[in-house]
N, C-alpha and C positions, 0 to 999 in steps of 0.2 A: 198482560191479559187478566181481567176481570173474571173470575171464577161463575160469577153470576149470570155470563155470555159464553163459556165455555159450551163448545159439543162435546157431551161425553157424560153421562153422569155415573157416579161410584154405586155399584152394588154393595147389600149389605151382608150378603151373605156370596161365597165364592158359587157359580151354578154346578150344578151335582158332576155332570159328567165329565167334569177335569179330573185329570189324574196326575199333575205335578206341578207344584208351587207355583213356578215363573208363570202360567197356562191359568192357573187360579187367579194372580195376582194383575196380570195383564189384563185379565178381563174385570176383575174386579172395581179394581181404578178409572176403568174407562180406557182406558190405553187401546185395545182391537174388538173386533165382535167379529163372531163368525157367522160366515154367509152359507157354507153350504160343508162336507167333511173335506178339509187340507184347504181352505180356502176364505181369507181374511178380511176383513176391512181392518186398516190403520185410524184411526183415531186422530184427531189434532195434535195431541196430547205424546202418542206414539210414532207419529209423523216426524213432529218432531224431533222427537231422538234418532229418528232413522236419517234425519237430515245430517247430522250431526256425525252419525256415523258415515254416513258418505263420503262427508269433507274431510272425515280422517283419511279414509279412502283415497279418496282425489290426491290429498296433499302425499302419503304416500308413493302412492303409483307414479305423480311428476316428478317425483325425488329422486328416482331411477330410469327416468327417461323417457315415461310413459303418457303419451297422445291422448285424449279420449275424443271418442266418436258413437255412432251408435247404430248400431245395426236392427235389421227389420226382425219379429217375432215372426213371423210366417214366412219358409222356406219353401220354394219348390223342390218335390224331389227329387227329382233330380240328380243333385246336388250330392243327397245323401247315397243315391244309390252309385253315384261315381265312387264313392268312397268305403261304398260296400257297407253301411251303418243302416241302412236303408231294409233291407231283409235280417239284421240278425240285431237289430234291438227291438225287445218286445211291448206290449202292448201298452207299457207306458209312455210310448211316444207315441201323440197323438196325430193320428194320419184323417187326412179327409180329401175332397173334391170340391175344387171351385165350380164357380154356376158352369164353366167353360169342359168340365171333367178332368182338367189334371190334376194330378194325387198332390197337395201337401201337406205340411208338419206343422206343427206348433214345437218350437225351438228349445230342447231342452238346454243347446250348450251351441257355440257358433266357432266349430274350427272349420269344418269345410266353406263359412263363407268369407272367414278371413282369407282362407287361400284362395279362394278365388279372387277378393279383391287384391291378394298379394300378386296374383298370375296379370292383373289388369294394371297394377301400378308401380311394380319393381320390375326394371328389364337389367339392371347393373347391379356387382358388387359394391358400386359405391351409396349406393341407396340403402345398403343396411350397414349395419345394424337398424330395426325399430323394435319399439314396443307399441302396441296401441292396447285401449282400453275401454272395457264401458262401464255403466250401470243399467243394468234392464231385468224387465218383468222375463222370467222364464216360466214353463209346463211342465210340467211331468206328474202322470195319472197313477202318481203315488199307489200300490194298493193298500200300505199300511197307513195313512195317513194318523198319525197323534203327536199329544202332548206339546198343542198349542203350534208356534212356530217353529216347533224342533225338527216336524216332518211333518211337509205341506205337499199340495200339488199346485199352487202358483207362489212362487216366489219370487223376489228381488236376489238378483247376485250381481255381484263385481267381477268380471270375469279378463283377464287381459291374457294378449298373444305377443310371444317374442318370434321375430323372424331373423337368423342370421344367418349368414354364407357357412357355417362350420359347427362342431359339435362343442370346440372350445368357445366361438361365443353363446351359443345355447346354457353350456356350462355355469359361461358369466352371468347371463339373466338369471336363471333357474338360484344361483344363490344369490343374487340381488334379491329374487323373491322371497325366499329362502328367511334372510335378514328381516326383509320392510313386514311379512306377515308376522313376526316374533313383537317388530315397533309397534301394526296395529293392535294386535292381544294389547298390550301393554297399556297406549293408550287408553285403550275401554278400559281397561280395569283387568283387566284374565291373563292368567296364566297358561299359559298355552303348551304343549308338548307336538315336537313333531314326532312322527312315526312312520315308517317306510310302510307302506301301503301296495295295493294290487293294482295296476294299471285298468282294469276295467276294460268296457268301450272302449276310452280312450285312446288305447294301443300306446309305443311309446314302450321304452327300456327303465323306467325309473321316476317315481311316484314318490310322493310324502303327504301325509295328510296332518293336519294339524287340530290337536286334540283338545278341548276344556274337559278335564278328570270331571266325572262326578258319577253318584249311583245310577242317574235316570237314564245314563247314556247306554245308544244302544251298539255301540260296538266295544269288542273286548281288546283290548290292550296285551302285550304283551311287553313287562319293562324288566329291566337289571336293577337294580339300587346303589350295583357295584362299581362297575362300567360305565351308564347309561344307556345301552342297546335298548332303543326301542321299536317295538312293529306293531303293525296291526295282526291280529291272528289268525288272518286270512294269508296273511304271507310270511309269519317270524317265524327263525329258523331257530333250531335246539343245537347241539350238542348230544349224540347220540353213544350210547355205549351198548354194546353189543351183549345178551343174557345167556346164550347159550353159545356155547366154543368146541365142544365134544365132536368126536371124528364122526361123521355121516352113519346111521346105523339101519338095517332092512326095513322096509315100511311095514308095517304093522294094521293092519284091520283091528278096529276094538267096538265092540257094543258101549253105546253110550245113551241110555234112555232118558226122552223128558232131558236135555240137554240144549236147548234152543241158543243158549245164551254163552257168552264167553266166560261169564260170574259162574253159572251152574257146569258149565262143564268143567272148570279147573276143579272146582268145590270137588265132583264127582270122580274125577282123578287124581284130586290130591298134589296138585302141580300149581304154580304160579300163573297167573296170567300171561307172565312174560315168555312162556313155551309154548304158548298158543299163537295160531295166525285169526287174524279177522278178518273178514271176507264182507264187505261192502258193495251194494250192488246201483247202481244209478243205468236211469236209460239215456244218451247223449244224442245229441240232436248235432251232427257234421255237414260240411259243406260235401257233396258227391267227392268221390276219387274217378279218374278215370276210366273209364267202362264201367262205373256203376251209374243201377239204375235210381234216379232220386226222385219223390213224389213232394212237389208241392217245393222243387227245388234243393232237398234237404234230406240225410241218409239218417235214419234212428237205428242206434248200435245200441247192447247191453256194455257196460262197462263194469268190471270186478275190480275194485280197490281192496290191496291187500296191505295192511300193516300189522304189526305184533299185538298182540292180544291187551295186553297191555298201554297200546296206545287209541288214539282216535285219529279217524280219516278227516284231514284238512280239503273240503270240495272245492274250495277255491284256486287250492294246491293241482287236484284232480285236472279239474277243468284247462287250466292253463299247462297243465304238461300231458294234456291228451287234444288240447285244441280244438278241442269240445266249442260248438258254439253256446248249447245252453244244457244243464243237469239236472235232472229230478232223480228222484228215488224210483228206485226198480219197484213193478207190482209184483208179486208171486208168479202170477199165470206169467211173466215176461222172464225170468228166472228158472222156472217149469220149462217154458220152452226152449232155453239153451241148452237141456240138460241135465240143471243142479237142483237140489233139493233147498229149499228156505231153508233155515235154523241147521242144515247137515253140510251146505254148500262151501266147495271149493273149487277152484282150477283146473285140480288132479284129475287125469282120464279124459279130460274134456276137447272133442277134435278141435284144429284150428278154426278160427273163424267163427265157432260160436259166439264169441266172446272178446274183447279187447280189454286185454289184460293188463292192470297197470302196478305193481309193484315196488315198496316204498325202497327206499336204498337200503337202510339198515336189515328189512327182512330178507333183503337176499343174499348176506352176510352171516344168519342166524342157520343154524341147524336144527335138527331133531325134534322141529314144532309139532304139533297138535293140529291137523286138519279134516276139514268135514270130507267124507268120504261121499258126498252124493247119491247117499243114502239114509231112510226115516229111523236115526235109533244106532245109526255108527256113526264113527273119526279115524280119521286114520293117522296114528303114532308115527314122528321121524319122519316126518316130509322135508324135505329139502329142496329151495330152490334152485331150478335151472338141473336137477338132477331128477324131477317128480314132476315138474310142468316147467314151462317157456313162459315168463312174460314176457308181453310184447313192449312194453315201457317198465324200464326202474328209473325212476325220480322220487325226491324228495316231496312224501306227498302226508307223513303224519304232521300233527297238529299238537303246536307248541300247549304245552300245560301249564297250573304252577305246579312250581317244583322241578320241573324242566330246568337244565341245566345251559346256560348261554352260552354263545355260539361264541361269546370270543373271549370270556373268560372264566367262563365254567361254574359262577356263582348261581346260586338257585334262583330262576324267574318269578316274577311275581305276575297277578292279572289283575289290568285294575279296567275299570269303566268308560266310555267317554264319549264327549257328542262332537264331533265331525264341522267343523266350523270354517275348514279351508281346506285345498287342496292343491298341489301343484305337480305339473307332469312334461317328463321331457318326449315331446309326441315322435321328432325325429321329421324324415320326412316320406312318411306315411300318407297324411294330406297335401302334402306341397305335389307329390308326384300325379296324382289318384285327381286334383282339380288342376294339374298343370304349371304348377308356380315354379318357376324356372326364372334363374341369373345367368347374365355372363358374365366369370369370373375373368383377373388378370389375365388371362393366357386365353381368352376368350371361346371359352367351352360353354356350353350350358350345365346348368347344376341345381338339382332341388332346393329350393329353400326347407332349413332345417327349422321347424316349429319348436314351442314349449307354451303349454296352456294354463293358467295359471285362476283360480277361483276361489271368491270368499262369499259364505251364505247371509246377509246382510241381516234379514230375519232373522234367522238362525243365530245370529251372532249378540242380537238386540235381546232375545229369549233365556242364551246363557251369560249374560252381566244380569238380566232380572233373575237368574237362579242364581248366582253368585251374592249378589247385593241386596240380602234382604233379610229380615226379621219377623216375629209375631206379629208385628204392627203391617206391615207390610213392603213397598218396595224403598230402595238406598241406593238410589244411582251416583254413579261417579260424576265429578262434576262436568267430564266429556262428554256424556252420554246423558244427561237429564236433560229434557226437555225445558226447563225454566232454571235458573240455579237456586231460588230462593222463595220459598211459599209465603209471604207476607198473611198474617193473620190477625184481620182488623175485628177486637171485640170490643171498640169503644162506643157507647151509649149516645153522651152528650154530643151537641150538635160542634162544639168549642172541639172536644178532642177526634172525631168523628173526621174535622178538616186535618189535624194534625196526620189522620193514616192518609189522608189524601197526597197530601206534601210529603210525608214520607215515601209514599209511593214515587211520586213524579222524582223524589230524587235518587231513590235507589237509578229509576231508570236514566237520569241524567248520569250516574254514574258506572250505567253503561252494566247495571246486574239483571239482566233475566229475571222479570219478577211473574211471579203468578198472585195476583190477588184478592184472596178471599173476600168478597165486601158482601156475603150472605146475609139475610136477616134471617140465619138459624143458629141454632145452641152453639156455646165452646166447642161442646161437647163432640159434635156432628165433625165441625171445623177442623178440631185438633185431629180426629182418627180419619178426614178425608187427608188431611194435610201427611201423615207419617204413611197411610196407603197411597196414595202416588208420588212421595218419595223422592221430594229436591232436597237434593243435599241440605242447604239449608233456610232454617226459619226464623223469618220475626214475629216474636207475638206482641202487639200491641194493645195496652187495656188503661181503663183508668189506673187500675190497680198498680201497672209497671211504672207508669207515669208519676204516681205517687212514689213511686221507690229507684225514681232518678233517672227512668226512660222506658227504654223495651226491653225485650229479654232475646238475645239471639241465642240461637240454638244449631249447633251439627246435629244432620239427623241421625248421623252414627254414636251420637252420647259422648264424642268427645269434647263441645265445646257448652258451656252453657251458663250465661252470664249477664246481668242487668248492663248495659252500656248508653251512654249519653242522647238521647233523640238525635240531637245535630249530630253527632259521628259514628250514628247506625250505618251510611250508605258506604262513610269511608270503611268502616271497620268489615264491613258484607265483602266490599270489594278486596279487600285484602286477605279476606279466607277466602274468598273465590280463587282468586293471584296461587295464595298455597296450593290450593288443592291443585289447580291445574300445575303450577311448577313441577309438586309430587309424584303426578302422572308424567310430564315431561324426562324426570330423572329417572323412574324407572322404565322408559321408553329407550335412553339414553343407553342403560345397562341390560337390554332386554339380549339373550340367547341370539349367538350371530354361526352362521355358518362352522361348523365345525376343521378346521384347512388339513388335518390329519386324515380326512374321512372326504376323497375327493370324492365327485358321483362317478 
């Protein structure tokens, strides 16, 4: 490609309202523009590399046994409300009416239509094992939309479905996937971390999300250094040790003024944090129970999250061990009403049913704590659970710290950063049932096909190799993932050497290198900083000047190579750093992080 016929041209300055590198630099070079908030154009340039990543994709996913086919963006719903996803995902699925008035979606993720096409084309156990797979545009009406293609609301994913008769071959896919996503990281370039994750929507017993570390990212980590235990902090567990041990002592009324807080009340009693209890309040949104009455289909309860003072409430902890469909924070006047006082509130005194009470394990093993008395200006001393109030749940519901102690071998946690690049989940058969997918097994019963759904952010993945690979100058793709392998940079004058970038040209591409070819009539100058901002691995610069000193000058854009070489054995020599680079990607693909066989799911 001739640079000079290129769609795309480089900015010279990054536009104001990016706020991180990959998001600056991608726009910069030409690579995406944005059409509207969380929503792209690709570029030729970014096309591209996205092709590229694909086919890593593809070759993957057939490596393990995986189909691809491709299913429709627009769902009836059907579909989802067989599955119940239909009322209790919010307004980031986008619902509408055809001209005809039935209600449908714009497809964030497609397991209910896999199981339906599963219910339509598996009637035998000898039809499974499959995997099938796509690549498609996906929706979701993101509300945070930033930082380029890190968090969008149309996206490209890779998304594949296992379907087997049993949990042990769901097992076997789930770490097939397990492997091939450590292979793709590798490929690109990234170092990837898996981490045990929250099932979400999704439903399903067991979840891992796969991580690129970095500061921008917006979920926190929770890792070992010792071990390797790692989770997401939505669901990593601690190791808990118990503060207070002293025999049960009379509860105690105590004036506690201007005490709102857990900090100033200790301060004001002179006691640790870790003798206090915290008292968390959120309003939950449930499916009715029996002989309740539910408006708009849906009961909103107050829920009180209690843990030690000393720690902080994990909501996504909350949410799944109270089956909450969705959480927000309690108002005051919604706290008022059950009873309690804001900044004095606790439990204690409070008749059943106010309240749905959810308490962490370790605080109901704790004595002699510090709780608000449900009054403006008292606490009440030596509260003790199950001896001073009733929860109605004890589960593990605090949230892992650093310095938190790990769950399997006791070395201090650490938190680090990370952007969310992959996912996979064993769903069960939750959707096989709910759209009908049913086998008959040897002994001829019918039986759920057992699912596992498996996804990679294709964007999202194209965004952190451009944060990973790159410099002051601008971007340094891998030679997997660059869109051209080699920027060819013709500064020669005369008409004599002018044919020579021509012929060089044609034979890099006889030799089968990806070339982009600058043939501008603008400065070096311009040439050289387009050339190191969109970031092919490698360049030729051609000039009179090289020519005079025995050829061209090839260049890694990473500054490891950089050397006058023969004209005639430019193309050989290109291809054979191309050859490394990719072999170097290949080896560490080869030795990339495999399924752990001590650590079954």
């Amino acid at each position: 490609m001739r640079v000079s016929q290129l769609f795309g041209e480089t900015l010279r300055h990054p536009p104001a309202e990016t706020d991180i590198a990959s998001h600056q630099l991608l726009l910069q070079a030409g690579y995406v523009r944005q059409l509207a908030t969380g929503i792209f154009s690709y570029l030729p340039l970014a096309w591209r590399a996205v092709r590229k990543i694909e086919q890593i994709l593809r070759e993957e996913m057939n490596a393990i046994g995986g189909q691809e086919l491709n299913l429709p963006v627009v769902h009836p719903a059907e579909l989802w409300q067989r599955s119940g996803r239909w009322e209790t995902i919010d307004e980031t699925m986008v619902r509408f009416r055809d001209r005809r008035g039935h209600p449908m979606l714009l497809a964030m993720t497609h397991e209910e239509v896999v199981a339906q096409l599963a219910a339509s084309e598996i009637r035998s156990y000898r039809q499974l094992p499959q995997l099938v797979y796509q690549i498609q545009t996906k929706f979701r009406d993101e509300p945070r939309a930033r930082g380029g293609l890190i968090r969008v609301r149309e996206f490209l994913m890779k998304d594949s479905y296992s379907l087997d008769k049993d949990e042990a071959g769901l097992q076997k896919q789930y770490i097939a996937h397990y492997n091939a996503y450590f292979r793709i990281g590798a490929r690109v370039g990234l170092s990837l971390l898996a981490v045990g994750s929250d099932v979400g929507m999704m439903g399903g017993k067991l979840a891992h999300e796969f991580m690129y570390l970095t500061d921008i990212g917006e979920d926190t980590l929770v890792v070992c250094e010792q071990c390797g235990y790692a989770a997401n902090q939505e669901v990593a567990t601690f190791r808990k040790v118990r503060a207070n041990t002293d025999p049960p002592r009379p509860l105690e009324r105590v004036a506690t003024p201007g005490t709102t807080t857990i900090e100033s009340l200790a301060a004001y009693l002179g006691i640790p944090t870790s003798s206090t209890a915290k008292a968390v309040f959120f309003m939950g949104t449930f499916p009715p129970t029996e002989g309740e009455s539910a408006e708009g289909g849906f009961v909103q309860k107050l829920v009180v999250a209690l843990v030690r003072g000393d720690m902080e409430t994990n909501q996504t902890l909350v949410k799944n061990s109270t089956h909450a469909i969705a959480l927000r924070p309690a108002h005051p006047e919604e706290i008022l009403e059950a009873g309690m006082v804001p900044g004095y509130a606790s439990p204690v005194g409070i008749p059943p049913g106010k309240a749905l009470v959810i308490a962490d394990d370790l605080l109901v093993e704790e004595t002699n704590l510090v709780a608000g008395a449900n009054e403006e200006g008292y606490h009440l001393r030596n509260v003790c659970c199950g001896r001073d109030f009733q929860p109605d749940i004890v589960a593990n519901i605090a949230q892992a710290g650093e310095g938190a102690l790990c769950i399997r071998c006791g070395a201090p946690l650490a938190l680090k950063r990370g952007v969310e690049v992959g996912n996979i989940f064993q769903l069960g058969t939750r959707y096989s049932i709910a759209l009908q997918a049913f086998y008959t097994d040897e002994d001829g019963n019918q039986k759920p096909i057992v699912m596992g759904s498996y996804g990679i952010g294709v964007g999202r993945l194209l965004a952190c190799v451009a944060e990973a690979y790159r410099d002051e100058k601008g971007l340094m793709w891998p030679i997997s993932v660059a869109p051209y392998a080699l920027n060819l940079i013709g500064l020669c004058r005369t008409p004599e050497n002018i044919a020579k970038t021509e012929s060089l040209y044609a034979a890099l591409q006889q030799a089968e290198v990806e070339t982009l070819y600058d043939d501008r009539e603008v400065s070096p100058g311009v040439k050289f900083a387009d050339a190191d901002l969109r970031g092919m691995p490698l360049q030729i610069v051609i000039s009179e000047r090289s020519l005079q000193q025995g050829g061209v000058e090839l260049r890694r854009r990473d500054g490891t190579v950089k050397e006058i070489v023969p004209l005639a054995d430019a193309p050989t020599l290109a291809r054979q750093q191309v050859d490394a680079m990719q072999a170097a990607l290949r080896n560490t693909a080869d030795a990339a992080p495999k399924w752990p066989t001590e650590e079954q799911p």
